[in-house]
C-alpha positions in Angstrom: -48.0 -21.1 17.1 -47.8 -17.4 15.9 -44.7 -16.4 15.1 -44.5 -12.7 16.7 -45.5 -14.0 19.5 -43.3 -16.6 20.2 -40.3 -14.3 19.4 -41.8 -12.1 22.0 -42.2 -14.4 24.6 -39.0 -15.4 24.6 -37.7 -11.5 24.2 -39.7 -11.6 27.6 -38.0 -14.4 29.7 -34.8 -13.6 28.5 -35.2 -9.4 28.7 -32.2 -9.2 31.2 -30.0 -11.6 30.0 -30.2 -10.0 26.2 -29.9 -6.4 27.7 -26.5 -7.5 29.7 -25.4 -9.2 26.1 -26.4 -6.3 24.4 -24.1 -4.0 27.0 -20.7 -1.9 26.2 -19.3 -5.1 28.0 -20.0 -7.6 24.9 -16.9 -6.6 23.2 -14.5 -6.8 25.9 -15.6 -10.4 27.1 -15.7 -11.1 23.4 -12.0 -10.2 23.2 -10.7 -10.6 26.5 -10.5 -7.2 26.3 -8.1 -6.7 24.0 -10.2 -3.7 21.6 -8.7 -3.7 18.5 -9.7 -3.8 14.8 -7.9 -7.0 13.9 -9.4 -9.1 17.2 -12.7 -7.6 17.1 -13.1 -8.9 13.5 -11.1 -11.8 14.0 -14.0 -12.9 16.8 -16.5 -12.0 14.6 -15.8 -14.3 11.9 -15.1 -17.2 14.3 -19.2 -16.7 15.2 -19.8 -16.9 11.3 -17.9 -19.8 11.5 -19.3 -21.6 14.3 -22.6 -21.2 13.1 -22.4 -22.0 9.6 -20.8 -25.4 11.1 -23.6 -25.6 13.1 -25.9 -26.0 10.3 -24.0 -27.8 7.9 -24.0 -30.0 10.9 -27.9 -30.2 10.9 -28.9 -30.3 7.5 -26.6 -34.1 7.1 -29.0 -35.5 9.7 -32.4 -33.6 9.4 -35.5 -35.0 8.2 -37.7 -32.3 7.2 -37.7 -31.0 4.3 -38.7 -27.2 5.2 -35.9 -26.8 7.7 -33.3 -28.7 6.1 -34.0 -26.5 3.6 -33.6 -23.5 6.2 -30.3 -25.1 7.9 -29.0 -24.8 4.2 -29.8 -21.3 3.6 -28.1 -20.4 7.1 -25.3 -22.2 6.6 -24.9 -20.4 3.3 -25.5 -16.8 4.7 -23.0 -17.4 7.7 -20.6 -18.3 5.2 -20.9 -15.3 3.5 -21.0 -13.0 6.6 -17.8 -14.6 7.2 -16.0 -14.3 4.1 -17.0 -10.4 3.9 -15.3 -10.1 7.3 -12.3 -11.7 6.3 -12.0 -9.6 3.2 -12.0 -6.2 5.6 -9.5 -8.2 7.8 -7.4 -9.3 4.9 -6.8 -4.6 4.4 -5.6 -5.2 7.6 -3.8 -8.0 9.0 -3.6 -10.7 5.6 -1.9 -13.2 7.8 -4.5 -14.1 9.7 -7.4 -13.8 7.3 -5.7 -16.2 5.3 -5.6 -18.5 9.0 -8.9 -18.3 9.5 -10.0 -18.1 6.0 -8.3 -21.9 5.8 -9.3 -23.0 8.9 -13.0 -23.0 8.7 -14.5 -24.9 11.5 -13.0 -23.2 14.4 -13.6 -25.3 18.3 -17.3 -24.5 19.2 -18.3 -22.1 22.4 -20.3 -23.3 24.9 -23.3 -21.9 22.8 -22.7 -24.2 19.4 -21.9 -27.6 21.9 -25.8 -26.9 23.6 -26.6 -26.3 19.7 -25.4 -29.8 18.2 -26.2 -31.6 20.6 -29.9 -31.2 20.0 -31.7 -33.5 18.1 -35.3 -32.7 17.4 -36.4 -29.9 14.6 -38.3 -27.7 16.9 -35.5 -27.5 19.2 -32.8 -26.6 16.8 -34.8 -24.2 15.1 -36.0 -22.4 18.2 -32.4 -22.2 19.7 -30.6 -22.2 16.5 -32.5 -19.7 14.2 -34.3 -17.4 17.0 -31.9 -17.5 20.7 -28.9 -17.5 18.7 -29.8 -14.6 16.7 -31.1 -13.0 19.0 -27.9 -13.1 20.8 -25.7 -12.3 18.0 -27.6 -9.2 17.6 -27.0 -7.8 20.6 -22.8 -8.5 20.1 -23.2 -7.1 16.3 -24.5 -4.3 17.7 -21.4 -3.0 20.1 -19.2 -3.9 17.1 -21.0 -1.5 14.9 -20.7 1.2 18.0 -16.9 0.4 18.2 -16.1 0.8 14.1 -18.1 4.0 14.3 -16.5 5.3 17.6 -13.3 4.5 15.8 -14.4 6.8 12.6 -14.4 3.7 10.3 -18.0 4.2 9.0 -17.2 1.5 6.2 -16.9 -1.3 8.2 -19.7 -0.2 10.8 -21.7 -0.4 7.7 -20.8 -3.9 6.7 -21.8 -5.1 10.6 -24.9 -3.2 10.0 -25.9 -5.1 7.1 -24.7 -8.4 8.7 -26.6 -7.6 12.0 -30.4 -6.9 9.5 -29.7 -9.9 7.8 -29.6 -11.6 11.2 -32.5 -10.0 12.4 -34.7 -10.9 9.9 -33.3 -14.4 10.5 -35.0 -14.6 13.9 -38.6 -14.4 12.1 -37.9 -16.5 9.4 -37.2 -19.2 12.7 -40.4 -18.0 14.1 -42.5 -18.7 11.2 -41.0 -21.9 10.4 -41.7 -22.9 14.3 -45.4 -22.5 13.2 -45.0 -25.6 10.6 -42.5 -28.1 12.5 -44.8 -27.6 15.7 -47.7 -29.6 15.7 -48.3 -30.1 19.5 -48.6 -28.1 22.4 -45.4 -29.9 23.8 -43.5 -29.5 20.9 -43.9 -25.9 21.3 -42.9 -25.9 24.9 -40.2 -27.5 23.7 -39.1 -25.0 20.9 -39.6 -21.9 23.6 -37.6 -23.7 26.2 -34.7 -24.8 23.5 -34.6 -20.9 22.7 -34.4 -19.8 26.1 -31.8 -22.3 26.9 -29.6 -21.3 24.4 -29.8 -17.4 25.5 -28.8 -18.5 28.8 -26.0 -20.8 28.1 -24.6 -17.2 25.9 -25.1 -15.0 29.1 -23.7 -17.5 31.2 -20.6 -17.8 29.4 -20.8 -14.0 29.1 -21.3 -13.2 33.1 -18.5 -15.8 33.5 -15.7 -14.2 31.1 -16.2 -11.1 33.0 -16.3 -12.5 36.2 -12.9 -13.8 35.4 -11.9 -10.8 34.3 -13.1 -9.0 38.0 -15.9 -7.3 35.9 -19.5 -7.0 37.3 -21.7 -8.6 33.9 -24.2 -6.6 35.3 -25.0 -2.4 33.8 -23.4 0.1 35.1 -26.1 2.4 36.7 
């Protein structure tokens, strides 16, 4: 399996559902709509959250040793993403950073339920280190637009450093897919896991707005 390939691939099958997430709408199904510094951070910590749980999750139960060792080094950098956020929301609102900073494992989305409940390695790293990514981009990406359009360049800064470090995570799942996929269905398997799990996002996306009496789809 090559790696660039595969990423693109699934870039491919899932082109419209990543350009909707990646939309000026991502924030306000994000927050119900409520656009304000302290619930924009506050939801993008519970992501950090989620995720790192996620993987914690994995690496009890995972039997090789290459992507255990991944799911540990995950886990670890959504833990940090998550503790930087809270720091900037601690300057803001130190009530609740402290809540979620001692409530660590918040209820998963629909996204992290698909996520733990798969149990082979080229499944969870497919969906868990390249279509979650690649889906947390996309949000990470209207948060930096709203700090900026709010003339906080510090914190837009912050999400920018988050949002490379989870774009270079996407490859580093693509190139370990080339070592826990031995078999052409294994790597069916690993592509369809991926695309799944940008679905499942978009779905829950299209249907937060829908609620909301939004059309999920651009404005043209």
């Amino acid at each position: 399996m090559d790696a660039d390939a595969f990423v693109e691939q699934v870039n491919s099958a899932c082109a419209t559902e990543l350009e909707r997430l990646g939309s000026e709408k991502a924030l306000i199904a994000t927050t119900d709509a409520e656009l304000e510094t302290t619930r924009v951070l506050k939801e993008a910590i519970l992501v950090e959250q989620r995720a790192k749980a996620t993987f914690e999750a994995w690496v009890v139960d995972e039997s090789d040793e290459n992507a255990r060792a991944a799911f540990e080094r995950t886990a670890s950098q959504e833990d940090d993403h998550a503790e930087r956020i809270i720091t900037r929301l601690k300057n803001i609102d130190s009530e609740e950073s402290e809540y979620l900073n001692n409530h660590p494992d918040p209820e998963a989305d629909a996204v992290h339920r698909e996520l733990r409940a798969l149990e082979t390695t080229q499944e969870r790293v497919a969906a868990g280190m390249v279509g979650r990514p690649l889906v947390s981009s996309r949000t990470l990406l209207q948060t930096i637009n709203f700090f900026i359009n709010e003339a906080d360049e510090s914190t837009a800064d912050l999400f920018r450093t988050i949002r490379a470090e989870t774009d270079a995570a996407v490859m580093d799942g693509a190139m370990l897919l080339e070592t826990v996929c031995e078999t052409d269905t294994e790597k069916h398997q690993a592509e369809a896991a991926a695309i799944s799990i940008i679905e499942t996002a978009y779905k829950e996306y299209a249907q937060t707005l829908d609620e909301m009496g939004l059309d999920p789809r651009p404005l043209c």
